[in-house]
Backbone as CSV, one residue per row, in Angstrom:
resi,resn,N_x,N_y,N_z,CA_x,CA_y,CA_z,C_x,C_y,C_z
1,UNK,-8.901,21.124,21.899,-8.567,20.284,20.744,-9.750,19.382,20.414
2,UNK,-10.278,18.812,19.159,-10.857,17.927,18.891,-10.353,17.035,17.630
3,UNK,-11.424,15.968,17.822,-10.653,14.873,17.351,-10.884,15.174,15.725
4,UNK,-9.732,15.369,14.464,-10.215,15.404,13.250,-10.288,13.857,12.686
5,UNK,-9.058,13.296,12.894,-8.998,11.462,12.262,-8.825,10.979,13.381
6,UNK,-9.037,9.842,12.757,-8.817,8.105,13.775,-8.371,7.569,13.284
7,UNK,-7.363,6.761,13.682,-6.249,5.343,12.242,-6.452,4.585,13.484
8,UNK,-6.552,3.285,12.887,-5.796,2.276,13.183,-5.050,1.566,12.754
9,UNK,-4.049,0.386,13.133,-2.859,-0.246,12.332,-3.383,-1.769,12.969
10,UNK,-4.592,-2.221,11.877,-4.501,-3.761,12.393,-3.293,-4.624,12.650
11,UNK,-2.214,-4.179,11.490,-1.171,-4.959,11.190,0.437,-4.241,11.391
12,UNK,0.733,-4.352,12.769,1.811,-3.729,13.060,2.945,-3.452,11.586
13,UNK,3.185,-1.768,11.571,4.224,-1.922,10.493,3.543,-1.862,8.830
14,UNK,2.313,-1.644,8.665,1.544,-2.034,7.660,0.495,-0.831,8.246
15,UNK,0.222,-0.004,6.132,-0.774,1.289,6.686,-1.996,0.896,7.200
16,UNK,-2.721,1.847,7.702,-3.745,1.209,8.674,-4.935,2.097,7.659
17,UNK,-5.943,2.017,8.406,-7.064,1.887,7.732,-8.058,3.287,8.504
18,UNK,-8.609,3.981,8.421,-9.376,5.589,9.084,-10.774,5.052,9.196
19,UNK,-11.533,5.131,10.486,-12.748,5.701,10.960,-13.307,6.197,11.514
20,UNK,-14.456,6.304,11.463,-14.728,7.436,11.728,-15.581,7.594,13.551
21,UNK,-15.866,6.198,14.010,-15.939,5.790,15.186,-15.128,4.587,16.060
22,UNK,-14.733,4.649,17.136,-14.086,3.140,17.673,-14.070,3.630,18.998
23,UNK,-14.217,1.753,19.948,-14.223,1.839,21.244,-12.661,1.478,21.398
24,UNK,-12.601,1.930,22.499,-11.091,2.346,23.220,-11.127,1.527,24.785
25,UNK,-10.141,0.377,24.757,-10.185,-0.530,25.695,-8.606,-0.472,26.386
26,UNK,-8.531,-1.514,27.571,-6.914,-1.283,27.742,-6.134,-1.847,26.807
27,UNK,-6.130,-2.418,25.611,-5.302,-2.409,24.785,-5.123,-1.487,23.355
28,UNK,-5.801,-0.359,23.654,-6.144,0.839,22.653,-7.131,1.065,21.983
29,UNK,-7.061,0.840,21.163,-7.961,1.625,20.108,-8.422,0.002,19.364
30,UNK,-9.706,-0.710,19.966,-10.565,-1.863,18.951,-9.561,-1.977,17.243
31,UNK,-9.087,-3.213,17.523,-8.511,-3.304,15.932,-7.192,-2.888,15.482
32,UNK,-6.971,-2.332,16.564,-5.439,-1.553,16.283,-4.273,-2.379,17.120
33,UNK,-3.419,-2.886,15.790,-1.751,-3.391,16.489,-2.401,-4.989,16.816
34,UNK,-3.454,-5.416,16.839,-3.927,-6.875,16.987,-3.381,-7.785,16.385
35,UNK,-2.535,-7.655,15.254,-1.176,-8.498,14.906,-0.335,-8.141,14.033
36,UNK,0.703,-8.704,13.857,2.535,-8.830,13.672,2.431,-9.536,12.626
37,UNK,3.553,-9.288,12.238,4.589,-10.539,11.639,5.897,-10.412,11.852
38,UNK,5.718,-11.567,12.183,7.206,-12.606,12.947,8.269,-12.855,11.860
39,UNK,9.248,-13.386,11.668,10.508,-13.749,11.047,10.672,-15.222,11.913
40,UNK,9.908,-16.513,11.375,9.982,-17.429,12.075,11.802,-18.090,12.068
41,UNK,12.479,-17.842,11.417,14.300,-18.320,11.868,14.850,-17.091,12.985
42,UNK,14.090,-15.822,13.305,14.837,-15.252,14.150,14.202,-14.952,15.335
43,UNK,12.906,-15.028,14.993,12.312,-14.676,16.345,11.572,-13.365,15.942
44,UNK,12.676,-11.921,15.373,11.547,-11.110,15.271,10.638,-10.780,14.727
45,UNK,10.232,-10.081,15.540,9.232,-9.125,14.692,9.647,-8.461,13.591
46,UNK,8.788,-8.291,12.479,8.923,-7.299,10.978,8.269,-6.054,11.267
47,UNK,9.236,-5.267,10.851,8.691,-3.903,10.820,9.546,-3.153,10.178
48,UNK,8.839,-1.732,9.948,9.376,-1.139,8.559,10.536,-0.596,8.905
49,UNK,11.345,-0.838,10.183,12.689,-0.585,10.324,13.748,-1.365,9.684
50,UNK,13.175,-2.576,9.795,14.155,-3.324,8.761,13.469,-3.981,7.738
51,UNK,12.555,-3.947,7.208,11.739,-3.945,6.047,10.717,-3.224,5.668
52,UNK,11.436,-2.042,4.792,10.604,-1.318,4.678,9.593,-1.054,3.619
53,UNK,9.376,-2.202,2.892,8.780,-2.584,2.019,6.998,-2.489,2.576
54,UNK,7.217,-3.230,3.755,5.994,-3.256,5.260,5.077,-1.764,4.856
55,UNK,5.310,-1.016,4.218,4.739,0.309,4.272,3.897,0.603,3.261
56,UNK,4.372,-0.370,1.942,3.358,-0.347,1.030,2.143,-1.351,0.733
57,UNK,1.711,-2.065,1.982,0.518,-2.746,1.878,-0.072,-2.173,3.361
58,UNK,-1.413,-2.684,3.127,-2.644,-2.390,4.321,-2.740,-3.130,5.023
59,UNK,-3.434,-3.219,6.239,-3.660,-3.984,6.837,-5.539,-3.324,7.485
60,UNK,-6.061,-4.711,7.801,-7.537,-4.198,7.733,-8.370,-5.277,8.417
61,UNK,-8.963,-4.906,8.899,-9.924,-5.625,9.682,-11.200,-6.129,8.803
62,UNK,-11.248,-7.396,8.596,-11.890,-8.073,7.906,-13.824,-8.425,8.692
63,UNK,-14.643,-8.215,7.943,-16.128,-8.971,8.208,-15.730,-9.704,9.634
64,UNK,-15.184,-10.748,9.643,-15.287,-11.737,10.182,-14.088,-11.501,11.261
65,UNK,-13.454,-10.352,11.734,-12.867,-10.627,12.760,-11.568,-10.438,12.277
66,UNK,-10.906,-11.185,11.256,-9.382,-11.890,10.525,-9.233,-10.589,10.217
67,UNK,-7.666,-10.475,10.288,-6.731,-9.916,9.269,-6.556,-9.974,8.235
68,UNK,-6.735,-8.695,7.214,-6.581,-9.086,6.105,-5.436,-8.249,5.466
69,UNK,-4.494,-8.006,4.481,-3.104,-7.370,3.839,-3.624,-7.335,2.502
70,UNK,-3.878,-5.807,2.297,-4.185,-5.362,0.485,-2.657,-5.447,0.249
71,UNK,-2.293,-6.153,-0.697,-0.705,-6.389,-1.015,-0.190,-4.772,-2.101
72,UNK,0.715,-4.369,-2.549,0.789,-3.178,-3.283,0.405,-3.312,-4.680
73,UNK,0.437,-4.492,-4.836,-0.408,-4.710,-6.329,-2.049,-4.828,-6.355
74,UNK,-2.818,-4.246,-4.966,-3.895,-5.024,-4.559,-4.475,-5.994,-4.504
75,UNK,-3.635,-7.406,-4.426,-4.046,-8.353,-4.222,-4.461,-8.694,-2.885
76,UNK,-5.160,-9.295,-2.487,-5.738,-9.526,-0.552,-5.007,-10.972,-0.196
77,UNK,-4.022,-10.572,0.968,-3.655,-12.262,1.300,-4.206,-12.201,2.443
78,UNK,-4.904,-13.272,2.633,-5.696,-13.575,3.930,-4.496,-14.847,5.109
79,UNK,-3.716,-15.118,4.436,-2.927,-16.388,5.166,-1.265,-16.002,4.817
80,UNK,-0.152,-16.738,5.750,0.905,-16.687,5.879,1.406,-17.037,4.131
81,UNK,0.711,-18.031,3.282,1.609,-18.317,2.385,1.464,-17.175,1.215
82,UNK,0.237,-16.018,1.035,0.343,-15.297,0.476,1.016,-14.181,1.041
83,UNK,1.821,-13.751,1.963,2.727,-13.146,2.187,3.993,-13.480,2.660
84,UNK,4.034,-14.416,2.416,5.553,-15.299,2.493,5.878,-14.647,0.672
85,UNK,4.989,-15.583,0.008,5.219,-14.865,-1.582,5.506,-13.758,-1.650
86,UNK,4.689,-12.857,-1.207,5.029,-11.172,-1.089,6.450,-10.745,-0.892
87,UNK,6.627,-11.341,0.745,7.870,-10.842,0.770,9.205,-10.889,0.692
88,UNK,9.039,-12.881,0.380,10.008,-13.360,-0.230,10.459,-14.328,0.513
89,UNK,10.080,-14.756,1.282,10.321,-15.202,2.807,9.506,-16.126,3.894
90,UNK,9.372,-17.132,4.867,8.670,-17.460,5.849,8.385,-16.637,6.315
91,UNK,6.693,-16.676,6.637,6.671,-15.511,7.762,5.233,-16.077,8.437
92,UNK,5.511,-15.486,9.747,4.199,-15.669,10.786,3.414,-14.548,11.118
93,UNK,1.936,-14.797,10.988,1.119,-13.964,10.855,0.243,-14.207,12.696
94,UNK,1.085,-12.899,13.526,0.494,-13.791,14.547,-0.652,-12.513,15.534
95,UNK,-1.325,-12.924,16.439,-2.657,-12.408,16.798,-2.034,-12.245,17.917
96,UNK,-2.460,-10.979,18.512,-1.758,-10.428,19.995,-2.098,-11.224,21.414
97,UNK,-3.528,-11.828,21.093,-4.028,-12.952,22.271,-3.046,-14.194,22.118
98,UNK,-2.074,-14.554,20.975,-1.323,-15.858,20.956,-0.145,-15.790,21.984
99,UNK,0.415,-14.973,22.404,1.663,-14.842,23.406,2.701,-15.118,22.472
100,UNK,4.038,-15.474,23.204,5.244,-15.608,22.517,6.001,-14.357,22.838
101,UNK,7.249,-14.272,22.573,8.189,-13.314,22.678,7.983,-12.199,21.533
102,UNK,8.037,-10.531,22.220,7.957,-9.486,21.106,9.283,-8.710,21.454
103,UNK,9.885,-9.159,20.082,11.828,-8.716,19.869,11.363,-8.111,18.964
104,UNK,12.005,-6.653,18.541,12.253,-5.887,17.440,13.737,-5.599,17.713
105,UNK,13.700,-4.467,16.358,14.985,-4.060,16.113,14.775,-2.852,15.997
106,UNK,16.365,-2.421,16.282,16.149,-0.616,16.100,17.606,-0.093,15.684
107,UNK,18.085,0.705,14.376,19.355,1.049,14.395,19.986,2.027,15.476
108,UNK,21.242,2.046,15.694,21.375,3.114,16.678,21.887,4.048,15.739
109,UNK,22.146,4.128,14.552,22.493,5.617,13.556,21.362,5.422,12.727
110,UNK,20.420,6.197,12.469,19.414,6.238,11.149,20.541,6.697,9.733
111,UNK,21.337,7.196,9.887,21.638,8.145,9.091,22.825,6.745,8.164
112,UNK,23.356,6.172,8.394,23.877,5.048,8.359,23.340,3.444,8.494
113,UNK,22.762,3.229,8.380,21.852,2.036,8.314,22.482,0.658,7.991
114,UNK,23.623,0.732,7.274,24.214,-0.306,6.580,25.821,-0.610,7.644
115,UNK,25.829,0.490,7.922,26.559,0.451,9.148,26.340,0.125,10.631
116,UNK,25.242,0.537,11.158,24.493,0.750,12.265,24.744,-0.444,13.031
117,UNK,24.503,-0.834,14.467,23.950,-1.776,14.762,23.001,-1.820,15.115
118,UNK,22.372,-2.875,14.856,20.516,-2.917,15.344,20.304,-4.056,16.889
119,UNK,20.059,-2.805,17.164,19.846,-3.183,18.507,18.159,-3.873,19.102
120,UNK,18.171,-4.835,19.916,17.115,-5.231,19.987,16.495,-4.682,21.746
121,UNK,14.952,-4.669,21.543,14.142,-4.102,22.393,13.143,-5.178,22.437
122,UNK,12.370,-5.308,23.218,11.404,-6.063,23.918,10.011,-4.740,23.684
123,UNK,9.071,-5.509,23.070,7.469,-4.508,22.914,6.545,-5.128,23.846
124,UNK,5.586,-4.582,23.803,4.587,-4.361,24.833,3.855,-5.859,24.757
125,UNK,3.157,-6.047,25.600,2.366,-6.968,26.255,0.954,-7.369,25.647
126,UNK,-0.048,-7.827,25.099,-0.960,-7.265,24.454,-1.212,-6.848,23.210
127,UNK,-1.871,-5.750,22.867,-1.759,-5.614,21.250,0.233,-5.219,21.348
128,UNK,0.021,-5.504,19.783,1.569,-4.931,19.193,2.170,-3.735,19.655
129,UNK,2.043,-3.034,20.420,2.597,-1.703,20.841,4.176,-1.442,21.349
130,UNK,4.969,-0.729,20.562,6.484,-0.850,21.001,6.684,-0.664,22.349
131,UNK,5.923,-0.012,22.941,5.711,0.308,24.650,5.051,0.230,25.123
132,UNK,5.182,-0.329,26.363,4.317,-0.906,27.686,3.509,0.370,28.281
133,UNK,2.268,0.204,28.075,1.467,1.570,28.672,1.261,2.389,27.920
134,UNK,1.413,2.367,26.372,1.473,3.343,25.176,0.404,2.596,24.129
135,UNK,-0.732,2.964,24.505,-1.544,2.331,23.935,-2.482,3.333,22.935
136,UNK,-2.536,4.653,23.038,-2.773,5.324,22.242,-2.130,6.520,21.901
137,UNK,-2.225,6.940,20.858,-1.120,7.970,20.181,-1.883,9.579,20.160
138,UNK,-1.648,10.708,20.451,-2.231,11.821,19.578,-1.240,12.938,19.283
139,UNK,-1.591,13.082,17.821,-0.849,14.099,17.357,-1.594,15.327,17.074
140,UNK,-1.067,16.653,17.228,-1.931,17.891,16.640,-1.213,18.125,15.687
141,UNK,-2.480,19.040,14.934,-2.203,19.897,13.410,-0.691,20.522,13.608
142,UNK,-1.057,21.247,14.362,0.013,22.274,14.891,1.343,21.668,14.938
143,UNK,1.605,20.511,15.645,2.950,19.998,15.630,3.412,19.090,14.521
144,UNK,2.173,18.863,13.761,2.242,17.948,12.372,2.831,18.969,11.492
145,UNK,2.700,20.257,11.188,3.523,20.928,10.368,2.755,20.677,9.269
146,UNK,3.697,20.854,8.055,3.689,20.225,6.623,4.389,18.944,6.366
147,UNK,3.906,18.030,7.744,4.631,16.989,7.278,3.515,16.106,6.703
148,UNK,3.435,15.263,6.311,2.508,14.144,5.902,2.170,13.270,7.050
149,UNK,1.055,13.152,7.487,0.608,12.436,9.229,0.744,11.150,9.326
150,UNK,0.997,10.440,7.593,1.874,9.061,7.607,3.098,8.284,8.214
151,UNK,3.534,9.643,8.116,5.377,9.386,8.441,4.856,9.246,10.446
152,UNK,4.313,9.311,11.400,3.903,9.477,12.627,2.740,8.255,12.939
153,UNK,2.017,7.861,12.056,1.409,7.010,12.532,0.342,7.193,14.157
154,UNK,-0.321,8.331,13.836,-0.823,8.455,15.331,-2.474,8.266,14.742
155,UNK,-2.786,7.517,16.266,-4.224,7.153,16.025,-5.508,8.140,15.996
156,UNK,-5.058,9.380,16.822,-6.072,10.552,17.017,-4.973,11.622,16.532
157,UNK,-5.561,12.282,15.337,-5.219,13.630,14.346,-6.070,14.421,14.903
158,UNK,-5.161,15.141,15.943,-6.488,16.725,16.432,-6.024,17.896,16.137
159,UNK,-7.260,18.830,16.013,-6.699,19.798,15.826,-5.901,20.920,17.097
160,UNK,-5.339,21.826,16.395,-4.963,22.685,17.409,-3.316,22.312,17.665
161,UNK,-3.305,22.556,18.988,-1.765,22.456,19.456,-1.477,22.393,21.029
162,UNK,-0.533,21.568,21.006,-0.528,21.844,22.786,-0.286,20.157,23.618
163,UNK,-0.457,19.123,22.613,-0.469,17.742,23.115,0.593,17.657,24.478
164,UNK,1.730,18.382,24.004,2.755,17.619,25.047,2.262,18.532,26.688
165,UNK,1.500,19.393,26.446,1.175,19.967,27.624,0.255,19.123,28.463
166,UNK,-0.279,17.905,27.983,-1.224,16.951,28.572,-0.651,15.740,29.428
167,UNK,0.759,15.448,28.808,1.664,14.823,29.668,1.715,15.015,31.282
168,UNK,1.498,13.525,31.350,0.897,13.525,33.343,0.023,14.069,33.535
169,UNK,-1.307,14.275,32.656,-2.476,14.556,33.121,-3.770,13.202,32.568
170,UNK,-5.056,13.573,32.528,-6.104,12.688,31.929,-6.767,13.711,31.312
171,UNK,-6.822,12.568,29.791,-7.926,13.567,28.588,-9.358,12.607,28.949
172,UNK,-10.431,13.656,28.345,-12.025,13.010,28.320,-12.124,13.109,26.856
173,UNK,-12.041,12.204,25.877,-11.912,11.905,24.684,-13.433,11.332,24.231
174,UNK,-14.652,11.278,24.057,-15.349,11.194,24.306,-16.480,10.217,25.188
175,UNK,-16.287,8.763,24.831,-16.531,8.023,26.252,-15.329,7.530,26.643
176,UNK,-14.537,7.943,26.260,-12.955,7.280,27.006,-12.056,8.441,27.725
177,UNK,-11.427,8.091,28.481,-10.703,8.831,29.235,-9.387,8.015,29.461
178,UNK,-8.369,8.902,29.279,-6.885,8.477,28.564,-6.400,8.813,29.629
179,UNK,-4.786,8.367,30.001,-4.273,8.717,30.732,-2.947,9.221,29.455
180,UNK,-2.592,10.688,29.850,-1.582,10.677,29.070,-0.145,10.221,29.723
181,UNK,0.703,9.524,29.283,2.137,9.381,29.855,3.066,10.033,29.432
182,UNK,3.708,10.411,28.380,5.083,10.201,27.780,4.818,11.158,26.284
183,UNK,6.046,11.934,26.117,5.896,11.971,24.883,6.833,10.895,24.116
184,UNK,6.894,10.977,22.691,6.930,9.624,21.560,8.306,9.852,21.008
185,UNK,9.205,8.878,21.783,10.638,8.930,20.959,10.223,8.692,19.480
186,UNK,11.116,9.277,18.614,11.227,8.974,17.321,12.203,7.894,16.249
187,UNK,11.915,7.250,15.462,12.767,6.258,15.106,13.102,6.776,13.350
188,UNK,13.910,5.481,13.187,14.137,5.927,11.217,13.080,5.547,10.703
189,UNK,11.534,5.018,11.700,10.329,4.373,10.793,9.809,5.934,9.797
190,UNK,10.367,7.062,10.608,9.984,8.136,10.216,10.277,8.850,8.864
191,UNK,11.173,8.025,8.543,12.073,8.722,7.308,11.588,7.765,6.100
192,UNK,10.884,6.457,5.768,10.968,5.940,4.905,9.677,6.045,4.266
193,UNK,10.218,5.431,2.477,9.308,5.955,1.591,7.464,5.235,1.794
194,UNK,7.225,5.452,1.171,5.321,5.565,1.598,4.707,5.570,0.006
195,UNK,3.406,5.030,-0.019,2.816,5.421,-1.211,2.371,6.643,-1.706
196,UNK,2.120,6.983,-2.625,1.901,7.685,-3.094,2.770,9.082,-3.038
197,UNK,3.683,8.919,-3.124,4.755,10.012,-2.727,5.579,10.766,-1.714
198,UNK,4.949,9.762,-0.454,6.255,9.799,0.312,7.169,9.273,-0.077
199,UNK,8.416,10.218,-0.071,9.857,9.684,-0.464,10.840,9.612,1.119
200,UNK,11.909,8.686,0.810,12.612,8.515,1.877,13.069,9.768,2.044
201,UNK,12.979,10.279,3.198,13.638,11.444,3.781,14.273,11.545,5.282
202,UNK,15.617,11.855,5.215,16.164,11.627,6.624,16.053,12.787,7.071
203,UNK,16.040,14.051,6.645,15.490,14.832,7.840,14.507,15.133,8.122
204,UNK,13.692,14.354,7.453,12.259,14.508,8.980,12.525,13.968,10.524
205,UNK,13.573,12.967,10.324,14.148,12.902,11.611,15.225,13.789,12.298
206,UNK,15.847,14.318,11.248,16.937,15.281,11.691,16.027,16.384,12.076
207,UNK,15.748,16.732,11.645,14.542,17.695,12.304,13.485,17.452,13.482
208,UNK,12.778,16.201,13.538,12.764,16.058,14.647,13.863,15.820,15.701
209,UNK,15.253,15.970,15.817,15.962,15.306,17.231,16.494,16.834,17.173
210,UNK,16.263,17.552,16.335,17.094,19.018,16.523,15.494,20.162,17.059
211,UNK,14.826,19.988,16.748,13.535,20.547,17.063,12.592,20.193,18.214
212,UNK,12.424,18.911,18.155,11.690,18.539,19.468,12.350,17.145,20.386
213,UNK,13.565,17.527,20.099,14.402,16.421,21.498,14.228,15.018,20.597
214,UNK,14.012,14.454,19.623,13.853,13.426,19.272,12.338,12.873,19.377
215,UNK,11.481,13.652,20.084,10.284,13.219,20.126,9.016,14.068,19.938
216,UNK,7.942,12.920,19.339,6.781,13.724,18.596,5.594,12.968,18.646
217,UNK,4.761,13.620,18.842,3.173,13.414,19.926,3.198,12.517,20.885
218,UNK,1.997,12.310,21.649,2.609,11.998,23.203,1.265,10.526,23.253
219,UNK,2.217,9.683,23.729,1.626,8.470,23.721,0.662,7.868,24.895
220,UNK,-0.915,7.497,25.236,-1.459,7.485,26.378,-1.770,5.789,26.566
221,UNK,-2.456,5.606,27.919,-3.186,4.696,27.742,-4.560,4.921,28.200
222,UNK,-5.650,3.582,28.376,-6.879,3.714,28.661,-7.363,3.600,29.880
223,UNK,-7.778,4.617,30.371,-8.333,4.358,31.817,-9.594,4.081,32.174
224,UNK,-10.429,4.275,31.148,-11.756,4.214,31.278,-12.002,3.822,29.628
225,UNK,-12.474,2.515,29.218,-12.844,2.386,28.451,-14.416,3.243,27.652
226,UNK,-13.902,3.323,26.315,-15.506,4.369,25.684,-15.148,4.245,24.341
227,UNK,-15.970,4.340,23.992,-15.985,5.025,22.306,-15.294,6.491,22.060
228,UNK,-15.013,6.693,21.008,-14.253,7.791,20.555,-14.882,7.989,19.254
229,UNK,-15.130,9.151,18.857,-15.826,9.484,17.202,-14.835,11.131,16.959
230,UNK,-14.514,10.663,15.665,-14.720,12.102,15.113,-15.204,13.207,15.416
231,UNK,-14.740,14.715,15.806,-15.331,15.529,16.302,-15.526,15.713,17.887
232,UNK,-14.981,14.572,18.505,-14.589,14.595,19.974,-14.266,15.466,20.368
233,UNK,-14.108,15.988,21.450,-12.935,17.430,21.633,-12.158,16.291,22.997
234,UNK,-11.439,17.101,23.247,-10.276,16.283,23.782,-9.927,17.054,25.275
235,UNK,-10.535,16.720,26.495,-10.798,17.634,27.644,-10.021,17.103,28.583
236,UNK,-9.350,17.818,29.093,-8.784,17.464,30.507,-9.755,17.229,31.673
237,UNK,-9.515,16.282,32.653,-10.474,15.492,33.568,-9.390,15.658,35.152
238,UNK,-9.981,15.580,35.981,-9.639,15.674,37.315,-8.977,14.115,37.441
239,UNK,-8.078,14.238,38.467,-7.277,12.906,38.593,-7.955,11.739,39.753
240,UNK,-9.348,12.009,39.687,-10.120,10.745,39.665,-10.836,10.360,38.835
241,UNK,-10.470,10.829,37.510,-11.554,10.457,36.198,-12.666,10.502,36.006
């Protein structure tokens, strides 16, 4: 396999931004998931499970370090009060080095939403990551289908096929070396609408929990920090790295 894209998601929940090089540390992928937004009366976290609005702005790593949010009208809010406006609401714009409690939500019926209850989960430690030790994502061509690689959100787009066969082993990604863990439960983040013509669709999830067990590409972390570029190939390594 080698590496075709790279995403990152400066802004948990918010599209991320493609390049074409990045170093890979124990909190993933440089730039990626480095901050949230909070719901300062409840505690949680925002994300496009229960606002799914979250899907039609960017999030991007600014000159200087900061976060920045192309809004869907392309306007740039650099601070909490231009996306409080946005979304209608208080909101906290917070940086993964600040600490504090990470609560999300999750329905237990996608298919019902208005019904559902939303159940809450505890996320990872560090950057924004829904799971502890899931610090980088890869998906192949092959298991991407004809779906749109939006609806998945994975940081390495490779080609070929075969990811979940890497589970409990180590990839050599080019100066980084991954540990793979787990493959990637799937949520209703999967089903909702997107720019430019993603439309809400619930069976991309019905299809995933009837096709691949509910889960799709397999989530790693970093064992050896390195750079990663485009065109990587993606090698299995002996289990002393």
């Amino acid at each position: 396999m080698r590496v075709l894209e790279i995403w990152r998601y400066p802004v948990k929940s918010l599209q991320g931004e493609r390049v074409d090089a990045v170093e890979a540390d124990v909190q993933g992928l440089a730039g990626d998931r480095r901050w949230a937004l909070f719901d300062p009366a409840t505690g949680f976290g925002l994300t496009a499970r229960r606002r799914p609005e979250l899907l039609f702005a960017t999030g991007r790593v600014a000159d200087d370090g900061r976060a920045e949010v192309v809004l869907p009208d392309g306007a740039t809010a650099t601070d909490e009060a231009g996306l409080a406006r946005w979304l209608g609401s208080p909101v906290e714009l917070r940086h993964a080095d600040g600490g504090g409690a990470r609560r999300y939500e999750n329905p237990d019926d996608f298919e019902d939403e208005q019904g559902a209850t939303w159940s809450p989960f505890d996320g990872a430690n560090g950057a924004f990551h829904d799971g502890e030790g899931l610090t980088v994502s890869l998906l192949s061509t092959a298991t991407l289908g004809a779906w749109d690689r939006r609806r998945f959100r994975p940081n390495l787009l490779v080609d070929g096929a075969g990811e979940d066969d890497l589970v409990g082993r180590e990839v050599r990604v080019g100066g980084a070396v991954l540990a793979v863990a787990e493959r990637i439960p799937r949520c209703v983040m999967t089903t909702r609408p997107q720019p430019d013509g993603i439309d809400r669709d619930l069976d991309v999830l019905r299809t995933v929990h009837r096709e691949h067990g509910g889960l799709l590409a397999v989530g790693a972390s970093v064992r050896r920090p390195g750079r990663i570029a485009v065109g990587d190939t993606v090698e299995t390594v002996g289990t002393d790295g």
